[in-house]
C-alpha positions as a Markdown table, in Angstrom:
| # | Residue | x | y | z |
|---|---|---|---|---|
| 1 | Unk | 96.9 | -5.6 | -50.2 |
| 2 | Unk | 98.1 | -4.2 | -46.6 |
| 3 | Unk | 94.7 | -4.2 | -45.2 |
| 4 | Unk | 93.9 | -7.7 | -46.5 |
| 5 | Unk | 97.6 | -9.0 | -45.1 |
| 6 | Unk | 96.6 | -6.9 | -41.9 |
| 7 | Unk | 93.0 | -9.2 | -42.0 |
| 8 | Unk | 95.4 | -12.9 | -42.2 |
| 9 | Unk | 97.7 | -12.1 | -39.8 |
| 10 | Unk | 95.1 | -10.9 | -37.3 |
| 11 | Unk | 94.0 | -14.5 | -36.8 |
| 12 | Unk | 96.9 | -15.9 | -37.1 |
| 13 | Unk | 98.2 | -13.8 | -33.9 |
| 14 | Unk | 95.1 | -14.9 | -32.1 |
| 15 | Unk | 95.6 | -18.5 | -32.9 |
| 16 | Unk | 99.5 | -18.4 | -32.2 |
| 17 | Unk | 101.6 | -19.1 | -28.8 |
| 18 | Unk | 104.9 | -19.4 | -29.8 |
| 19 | Unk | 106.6 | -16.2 | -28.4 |
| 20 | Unk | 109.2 | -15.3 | -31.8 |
| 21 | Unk | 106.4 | -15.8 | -34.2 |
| 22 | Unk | 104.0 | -13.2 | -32.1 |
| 23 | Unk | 106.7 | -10.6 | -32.2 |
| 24 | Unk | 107.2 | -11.4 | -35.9 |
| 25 | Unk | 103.2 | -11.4 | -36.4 |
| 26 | Unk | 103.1 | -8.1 | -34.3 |
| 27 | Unk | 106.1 | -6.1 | -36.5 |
| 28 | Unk | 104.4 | -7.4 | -39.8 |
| 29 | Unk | 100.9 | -6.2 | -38.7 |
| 30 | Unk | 101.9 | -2.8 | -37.3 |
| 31 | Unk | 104.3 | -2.5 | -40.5 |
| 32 | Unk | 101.6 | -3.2 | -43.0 |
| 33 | Unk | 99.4 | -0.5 | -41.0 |
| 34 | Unk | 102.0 | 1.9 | -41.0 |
| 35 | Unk | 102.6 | 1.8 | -44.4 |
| 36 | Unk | 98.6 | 2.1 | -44.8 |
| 37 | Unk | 98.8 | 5.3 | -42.7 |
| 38 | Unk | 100.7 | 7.9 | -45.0 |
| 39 | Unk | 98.6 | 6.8 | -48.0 |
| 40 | Unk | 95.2 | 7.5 | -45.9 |
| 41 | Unk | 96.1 | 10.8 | -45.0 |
| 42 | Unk | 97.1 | 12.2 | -48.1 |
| 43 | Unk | 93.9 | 10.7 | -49.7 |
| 44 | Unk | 92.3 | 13.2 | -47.0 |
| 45 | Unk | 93.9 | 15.7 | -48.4 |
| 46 | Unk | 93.2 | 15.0 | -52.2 |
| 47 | Unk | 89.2 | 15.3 | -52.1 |
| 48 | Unk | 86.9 | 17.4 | -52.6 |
| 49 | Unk | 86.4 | 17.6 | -48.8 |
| 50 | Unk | 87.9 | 19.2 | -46.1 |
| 51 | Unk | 90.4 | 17.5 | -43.9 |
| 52 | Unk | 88.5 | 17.3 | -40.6 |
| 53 | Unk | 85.7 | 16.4 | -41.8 |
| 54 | Unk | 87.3 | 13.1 | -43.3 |
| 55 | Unk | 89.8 | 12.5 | -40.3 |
| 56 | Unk | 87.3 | 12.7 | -37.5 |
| 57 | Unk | 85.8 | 9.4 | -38.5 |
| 58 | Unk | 89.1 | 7.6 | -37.5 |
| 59 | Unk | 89.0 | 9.2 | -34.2 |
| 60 | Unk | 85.5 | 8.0 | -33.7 |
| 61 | Unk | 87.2 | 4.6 | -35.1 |
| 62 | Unk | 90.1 | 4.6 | -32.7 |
| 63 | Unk | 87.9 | 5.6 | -29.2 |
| 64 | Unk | 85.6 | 2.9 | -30.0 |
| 65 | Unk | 88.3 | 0.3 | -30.6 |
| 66 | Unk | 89.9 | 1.5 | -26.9 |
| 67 | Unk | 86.8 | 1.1 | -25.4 |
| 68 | Unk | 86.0 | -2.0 | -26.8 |
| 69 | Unk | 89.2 | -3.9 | -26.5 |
| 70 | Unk | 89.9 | -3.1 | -22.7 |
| 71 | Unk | 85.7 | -4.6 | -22.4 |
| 72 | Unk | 87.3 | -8.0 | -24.2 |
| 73 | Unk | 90.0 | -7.7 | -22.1 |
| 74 | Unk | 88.2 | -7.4 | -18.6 |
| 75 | Unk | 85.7 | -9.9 | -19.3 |
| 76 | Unk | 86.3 | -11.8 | -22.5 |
| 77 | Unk | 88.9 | -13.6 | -24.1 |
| 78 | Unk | 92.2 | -11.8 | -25.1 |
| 79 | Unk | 92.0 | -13.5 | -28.6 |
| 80 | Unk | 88.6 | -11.9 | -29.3 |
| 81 | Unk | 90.9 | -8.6 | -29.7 |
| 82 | Unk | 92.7 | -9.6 | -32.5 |
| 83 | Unk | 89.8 | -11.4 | -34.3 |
| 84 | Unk | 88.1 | -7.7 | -34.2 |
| 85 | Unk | 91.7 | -6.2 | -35.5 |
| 86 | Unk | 90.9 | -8.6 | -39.1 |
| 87 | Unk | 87.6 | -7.7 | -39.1 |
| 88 | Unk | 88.2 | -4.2 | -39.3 |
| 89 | Unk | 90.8 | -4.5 | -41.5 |
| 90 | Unk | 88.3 | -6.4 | -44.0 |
| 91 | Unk | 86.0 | -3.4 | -43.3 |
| 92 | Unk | 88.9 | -1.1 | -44.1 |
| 93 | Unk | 89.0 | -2.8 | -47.3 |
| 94 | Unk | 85.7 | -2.1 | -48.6 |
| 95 | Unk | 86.0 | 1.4 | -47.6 |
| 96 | Unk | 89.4 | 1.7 | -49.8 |
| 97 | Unk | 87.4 | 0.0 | -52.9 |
| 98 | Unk | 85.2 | 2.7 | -53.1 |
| 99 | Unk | 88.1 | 5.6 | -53.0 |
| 100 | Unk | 89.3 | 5.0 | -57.3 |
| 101 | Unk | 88.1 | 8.1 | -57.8 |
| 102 | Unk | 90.9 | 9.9 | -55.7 |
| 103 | Unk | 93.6 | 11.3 | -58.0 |
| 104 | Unk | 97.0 | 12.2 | -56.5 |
| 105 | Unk | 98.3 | 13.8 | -59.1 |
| 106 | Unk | 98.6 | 13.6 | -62.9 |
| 107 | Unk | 99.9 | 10.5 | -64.6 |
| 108 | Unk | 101.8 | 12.0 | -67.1 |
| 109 | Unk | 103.8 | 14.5 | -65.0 |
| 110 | Unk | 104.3 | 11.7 | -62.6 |
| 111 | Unk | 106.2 | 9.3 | -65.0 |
| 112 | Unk | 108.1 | 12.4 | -66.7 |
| 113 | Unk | 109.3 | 13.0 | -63.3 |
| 114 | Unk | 109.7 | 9.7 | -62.0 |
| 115 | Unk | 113.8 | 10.1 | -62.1 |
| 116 | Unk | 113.6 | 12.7 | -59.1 |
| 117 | Unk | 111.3 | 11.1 | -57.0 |
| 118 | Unk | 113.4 | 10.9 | -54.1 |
| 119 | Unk | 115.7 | 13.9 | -54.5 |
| 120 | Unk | 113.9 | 15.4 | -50.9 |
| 121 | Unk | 116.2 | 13.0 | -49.3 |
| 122 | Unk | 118.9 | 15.3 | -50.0 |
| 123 | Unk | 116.6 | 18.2 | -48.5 |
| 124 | Unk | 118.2 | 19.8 | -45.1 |
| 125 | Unk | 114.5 | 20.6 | -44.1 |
| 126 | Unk | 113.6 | 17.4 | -44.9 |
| 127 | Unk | 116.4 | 15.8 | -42.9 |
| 128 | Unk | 116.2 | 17.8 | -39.9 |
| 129 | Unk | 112.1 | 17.0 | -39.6 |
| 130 | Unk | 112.8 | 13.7 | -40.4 |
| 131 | Unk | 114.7 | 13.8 | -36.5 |
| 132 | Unk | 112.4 | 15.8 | -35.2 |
| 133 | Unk | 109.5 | 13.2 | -36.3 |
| 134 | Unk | 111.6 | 10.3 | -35.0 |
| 135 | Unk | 111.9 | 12.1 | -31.3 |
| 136 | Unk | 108.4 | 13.1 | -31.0 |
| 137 | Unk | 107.0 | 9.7 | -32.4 |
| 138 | Unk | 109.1 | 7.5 | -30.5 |
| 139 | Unk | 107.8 | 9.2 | -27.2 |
| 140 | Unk | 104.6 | 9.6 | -28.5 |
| 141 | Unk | 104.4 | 6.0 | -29.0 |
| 142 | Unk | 106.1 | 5.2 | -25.6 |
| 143 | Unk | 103.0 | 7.6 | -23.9 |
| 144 | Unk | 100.5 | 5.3 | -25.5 |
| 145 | Unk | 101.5 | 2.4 | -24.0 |
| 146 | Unk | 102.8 | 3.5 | -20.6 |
| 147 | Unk | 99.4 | 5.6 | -20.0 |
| 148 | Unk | 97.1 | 3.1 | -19.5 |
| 149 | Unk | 99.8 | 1.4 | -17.5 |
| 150 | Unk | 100.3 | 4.4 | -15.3 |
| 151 | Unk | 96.7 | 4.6 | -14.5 |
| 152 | Unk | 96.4 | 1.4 | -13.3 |
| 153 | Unk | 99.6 | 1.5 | -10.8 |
| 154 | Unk | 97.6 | 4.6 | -9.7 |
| 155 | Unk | 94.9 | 2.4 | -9.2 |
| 156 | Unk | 92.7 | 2.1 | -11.9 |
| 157 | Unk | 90.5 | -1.2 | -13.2 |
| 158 | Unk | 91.2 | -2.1 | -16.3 |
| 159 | Unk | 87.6 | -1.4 | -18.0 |
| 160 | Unk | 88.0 | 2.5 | -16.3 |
| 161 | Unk | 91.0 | 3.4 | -17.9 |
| 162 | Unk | 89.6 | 2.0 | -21.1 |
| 163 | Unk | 86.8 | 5.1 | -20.6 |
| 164 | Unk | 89.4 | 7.4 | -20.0 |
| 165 | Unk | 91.1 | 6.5 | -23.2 |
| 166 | Unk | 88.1 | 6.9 | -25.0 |
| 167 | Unk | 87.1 | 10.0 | -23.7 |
| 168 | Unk | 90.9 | 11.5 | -24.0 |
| 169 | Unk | 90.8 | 10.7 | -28.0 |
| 170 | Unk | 87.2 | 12.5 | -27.8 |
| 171 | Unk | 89.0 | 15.5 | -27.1 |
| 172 | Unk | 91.3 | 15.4 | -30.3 |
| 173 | Unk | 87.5 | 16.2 | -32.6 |
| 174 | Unk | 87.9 | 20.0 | -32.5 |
| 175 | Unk | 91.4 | 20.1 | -33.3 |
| 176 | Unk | 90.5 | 17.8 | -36.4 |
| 177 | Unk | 87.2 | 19.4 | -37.3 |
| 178 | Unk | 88.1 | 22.9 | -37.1 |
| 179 | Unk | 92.0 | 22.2 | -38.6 |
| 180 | Unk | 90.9 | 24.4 | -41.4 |
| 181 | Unk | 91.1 | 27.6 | -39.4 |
| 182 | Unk | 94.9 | 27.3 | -38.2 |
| 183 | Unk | 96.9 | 25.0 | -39.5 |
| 184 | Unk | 97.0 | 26.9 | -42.7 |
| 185 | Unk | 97.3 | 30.3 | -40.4 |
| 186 | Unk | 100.4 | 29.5 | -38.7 |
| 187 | Unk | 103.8 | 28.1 | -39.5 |
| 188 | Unk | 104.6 | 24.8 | -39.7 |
| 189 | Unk | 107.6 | 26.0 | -36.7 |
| 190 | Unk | 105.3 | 27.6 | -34.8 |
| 191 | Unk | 102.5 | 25.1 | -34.4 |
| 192 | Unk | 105.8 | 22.4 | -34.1 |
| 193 | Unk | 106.9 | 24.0 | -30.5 |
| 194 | Unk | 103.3 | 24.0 | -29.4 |
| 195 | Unk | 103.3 | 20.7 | -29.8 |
| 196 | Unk | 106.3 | 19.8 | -27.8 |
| 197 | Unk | 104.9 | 22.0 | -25.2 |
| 198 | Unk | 101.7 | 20.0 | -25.1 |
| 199 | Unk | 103.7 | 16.6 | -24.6 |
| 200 | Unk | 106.4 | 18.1 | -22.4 |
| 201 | Unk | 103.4 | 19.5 | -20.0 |
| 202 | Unk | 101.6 | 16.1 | -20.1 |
| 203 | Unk | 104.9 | 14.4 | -19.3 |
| 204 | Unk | 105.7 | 16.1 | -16.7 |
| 205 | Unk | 102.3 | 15.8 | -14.9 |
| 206 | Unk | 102.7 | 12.0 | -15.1 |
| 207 | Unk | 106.0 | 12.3 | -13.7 |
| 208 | Unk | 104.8 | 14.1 | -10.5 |
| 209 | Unk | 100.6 | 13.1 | -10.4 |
| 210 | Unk | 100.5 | 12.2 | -6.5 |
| 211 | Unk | 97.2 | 10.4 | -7.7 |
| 212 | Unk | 95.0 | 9.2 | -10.5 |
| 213 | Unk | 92.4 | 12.1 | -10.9 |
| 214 | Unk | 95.8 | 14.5 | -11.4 |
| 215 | Unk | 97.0 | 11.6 | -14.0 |
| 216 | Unk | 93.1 | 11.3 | -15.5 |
| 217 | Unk | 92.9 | 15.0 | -16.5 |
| 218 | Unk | 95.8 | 15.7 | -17.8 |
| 219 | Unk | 95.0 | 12.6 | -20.3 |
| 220 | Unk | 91.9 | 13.8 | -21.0 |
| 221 | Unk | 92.9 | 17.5 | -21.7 |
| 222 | Unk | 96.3 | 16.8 | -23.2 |
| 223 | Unk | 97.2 | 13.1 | -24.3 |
| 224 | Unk | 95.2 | 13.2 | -27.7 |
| 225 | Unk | 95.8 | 16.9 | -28.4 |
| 226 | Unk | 99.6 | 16.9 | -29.1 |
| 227 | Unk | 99.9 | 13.4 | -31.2 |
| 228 | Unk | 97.1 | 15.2 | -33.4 |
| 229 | Unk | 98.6 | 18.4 | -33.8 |
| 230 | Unk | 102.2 | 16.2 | -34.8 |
| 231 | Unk | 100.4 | 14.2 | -37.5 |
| 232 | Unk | 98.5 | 17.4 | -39.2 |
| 233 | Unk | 101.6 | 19.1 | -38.7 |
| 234 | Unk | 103.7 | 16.4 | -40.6 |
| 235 | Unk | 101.5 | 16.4 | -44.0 |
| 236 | Unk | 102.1 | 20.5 | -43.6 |
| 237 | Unk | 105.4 | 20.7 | -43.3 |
| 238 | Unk | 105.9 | 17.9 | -46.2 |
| 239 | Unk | 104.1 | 19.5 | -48.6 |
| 240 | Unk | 105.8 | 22.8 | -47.9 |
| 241 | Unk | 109.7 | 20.8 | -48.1 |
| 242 | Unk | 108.7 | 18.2 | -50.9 |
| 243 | Unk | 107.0 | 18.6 | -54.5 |
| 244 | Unk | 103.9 | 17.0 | -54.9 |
| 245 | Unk | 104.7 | 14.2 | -56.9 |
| 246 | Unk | 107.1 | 13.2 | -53.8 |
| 247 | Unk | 104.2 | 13.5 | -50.9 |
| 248 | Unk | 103.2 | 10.3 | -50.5 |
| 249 | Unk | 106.7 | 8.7 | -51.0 |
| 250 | Unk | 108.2 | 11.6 | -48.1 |
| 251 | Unk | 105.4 | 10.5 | -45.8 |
| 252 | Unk | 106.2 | 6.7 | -45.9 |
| 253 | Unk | 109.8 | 7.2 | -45.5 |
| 254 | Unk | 108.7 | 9.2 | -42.2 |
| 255 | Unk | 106.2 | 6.6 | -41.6 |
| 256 | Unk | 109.3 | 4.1 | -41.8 |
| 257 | Unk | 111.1 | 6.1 | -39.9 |
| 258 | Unk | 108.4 | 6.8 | -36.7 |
| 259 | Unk | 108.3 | 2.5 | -36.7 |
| 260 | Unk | 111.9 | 2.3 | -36.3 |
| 261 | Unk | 112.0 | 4.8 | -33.8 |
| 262 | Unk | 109.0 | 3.1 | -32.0 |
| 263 | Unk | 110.8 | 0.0 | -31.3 |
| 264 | Unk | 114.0 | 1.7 | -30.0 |
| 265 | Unk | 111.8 | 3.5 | -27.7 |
| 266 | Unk | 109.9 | 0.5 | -26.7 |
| 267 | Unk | 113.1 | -1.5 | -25.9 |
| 268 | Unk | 114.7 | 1.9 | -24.3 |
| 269 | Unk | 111.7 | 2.3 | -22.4 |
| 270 | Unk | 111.1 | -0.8 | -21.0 |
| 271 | Unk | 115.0 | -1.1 | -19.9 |
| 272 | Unk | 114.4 | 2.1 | -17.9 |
| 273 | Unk | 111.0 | 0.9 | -15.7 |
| 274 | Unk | 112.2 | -2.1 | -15.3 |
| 275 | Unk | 115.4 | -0.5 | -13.3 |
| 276 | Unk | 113.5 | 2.6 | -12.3 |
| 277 | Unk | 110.2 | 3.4 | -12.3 |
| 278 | Unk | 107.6 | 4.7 | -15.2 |
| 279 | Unk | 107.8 | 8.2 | -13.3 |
| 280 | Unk | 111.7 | 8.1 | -14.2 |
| 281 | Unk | 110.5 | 7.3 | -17.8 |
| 282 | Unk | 108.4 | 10.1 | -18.0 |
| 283 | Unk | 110.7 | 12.6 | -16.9 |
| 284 | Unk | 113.2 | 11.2 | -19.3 |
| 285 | Unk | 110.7 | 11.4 | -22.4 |
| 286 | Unk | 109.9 | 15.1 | -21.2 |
| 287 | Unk | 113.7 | 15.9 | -21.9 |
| 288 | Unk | 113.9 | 14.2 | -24.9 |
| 289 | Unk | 110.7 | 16.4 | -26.1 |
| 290 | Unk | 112.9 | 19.3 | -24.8 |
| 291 | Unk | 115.5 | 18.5 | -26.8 |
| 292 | Unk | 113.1 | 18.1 | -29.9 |
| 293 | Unk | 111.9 | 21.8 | -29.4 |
| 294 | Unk | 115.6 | 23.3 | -29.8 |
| 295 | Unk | 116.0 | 21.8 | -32.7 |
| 296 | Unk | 112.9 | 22.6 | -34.1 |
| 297 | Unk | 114.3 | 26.4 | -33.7 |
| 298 | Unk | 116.5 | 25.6 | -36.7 |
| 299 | Unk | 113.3 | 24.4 | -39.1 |
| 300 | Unk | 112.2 | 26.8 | -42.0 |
| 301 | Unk | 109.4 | 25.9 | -44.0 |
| 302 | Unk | 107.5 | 28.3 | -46.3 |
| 303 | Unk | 104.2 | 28.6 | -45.4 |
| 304 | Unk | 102.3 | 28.8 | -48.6 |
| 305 | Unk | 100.8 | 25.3 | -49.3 |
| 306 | Unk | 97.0 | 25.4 | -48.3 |
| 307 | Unk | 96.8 | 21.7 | -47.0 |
| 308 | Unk | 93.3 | 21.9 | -44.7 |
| 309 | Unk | 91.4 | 25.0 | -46.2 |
């Protein structure tokens, strides 16, 4: 149902020009595909597969899709973009129709326990990673559209920073492919920090890159890593705070929670260029990402679930 209301409002965004309904079209398309985000990953989590084997596939998905949409962009029509944004979303659809066999977990002990389904709300752990998440995401989000932006003030065509994007998610395979021989290895703390270390490094060579080769490495080397890490992290550390029953509802309550703390950053962020400068903003994220690792200090989550083996 989200992937098919994903696939109407796709055209209707290409077809519209009237400013309020494009920003009501835009928060009703990117609402609907966050919602469709928490149930994907746990479903690559439920099978008989392992986890990077399955999640690679939508970094394949996602590199092409940068590529192509910067090509429409240079030398094609804007509107071309969102046409391609139903018709994967169509495609998306058929790929869900054949996923029935995917259990999550048994119906029985599902509707027994139906009266605590939301009782990790009252979870410290919980709470505390749900701030952390809304930190880290609401940069993380900020980085992905101020990049590319970035790159182009440094000088960049349009159509060569849409290779560098694509070649920066590249990067993000081994982590996904070979998940299976640390995520389950270290804490969900431990592997937490190194992920605010990732984005604080990367945000603080876009803050000082004196030119665009400084800016295009670190993307390559860093921009696709830490994101990554963050959202293997997040289905570890919920099934170590939640029960099982809860997953799924725990990850869209973060997932609600990452698109509210999107669009405060985006406002927040585009206040600050605007009377700055995106270096400014850079800096600024790298603090808050500072901020996110002392609090991350204070998270304890056992590390017994086996998520990605």
């Amino acid at each position: 149902m989200c992937a098919a209301c994903v696939a109407v409002f796709g055209i209707l965004f290409a077809l519209v020009r009237e400013t309020m309904l494009l920003f009501l079209l835009n928060g009703c398309i990117m609402g609907f595909i966050s919602s469709l985000s928490p149930v994907s990953e746990r479903m690559a989590t439920s099978t008989k597969y392992r986890y990077g084997t399955i999640r690679i596939w939508g970094t394949f998905g996602y590199a092409a899709a940068v590529q192509v949409a910067c090509a429409m962009m240079e030398f094609t029509s804007p509107q071309l973009i969102f046409v391609s944004v139903s018709v994967s979303a169509v495609l998306a659809i058929v790929g869900f129709l054949g996923t029935d066999d995917i259990s999550f977990t048994d119906t029985e002990a599902a509707k027994a326990a139906a009266g605590k389904q939301f009782s990790f709300l009252c979870a410290p752990m919980y709470i505390l990673f749900v701030i952390i998440g809304f930190i880290f995401s609401g940069c993380s989000n900020l980085n992905m559209t101020y990049s590319p932006i970035l790159l182009q003030e440094l000088g960049m065509p349009t159509g060569a920073v849409g290779t560098v994007l694509f070649f920066s998610t590249i990067v993000e395979l081994p982590v996904i492919l070979f998940s299976y021989k640390f995520m389950d290895r270290f804490s969900g703390r431990t592997l937490m920090l190194l992920a605010f270390a990732i984005m604080v490094a990367q945000f603080l060579l876009y803050a000082t890159a004196p030119n665009a080769f400084v800016a295009v490495v670190t993307m390559l080397v860093l921009r696709a890593i830490g994101s990554t890490l963050f959202g293997m992290i997040l289905l570890k550390i919920v099934r170590g705070v939640v029960q099982v029953r809860s997953v799924s509802t725990a990850l869209g309550v973060i997932s609600a929670t990452d698109a509210m703390s999107a669009i405060l950053m985006q406002n927040l962020g585009g206040i600050l260029v605007e009377n700055t400068s995106i270096r400014i903003l850079y800096f600024a994220m790298a603090g808050l990402m500072m901020l996110g690792m002392i609090l991350t200090l204070f998270l304890r989550v056992q590390n017994t679930e086996k998520v990605f083996s």
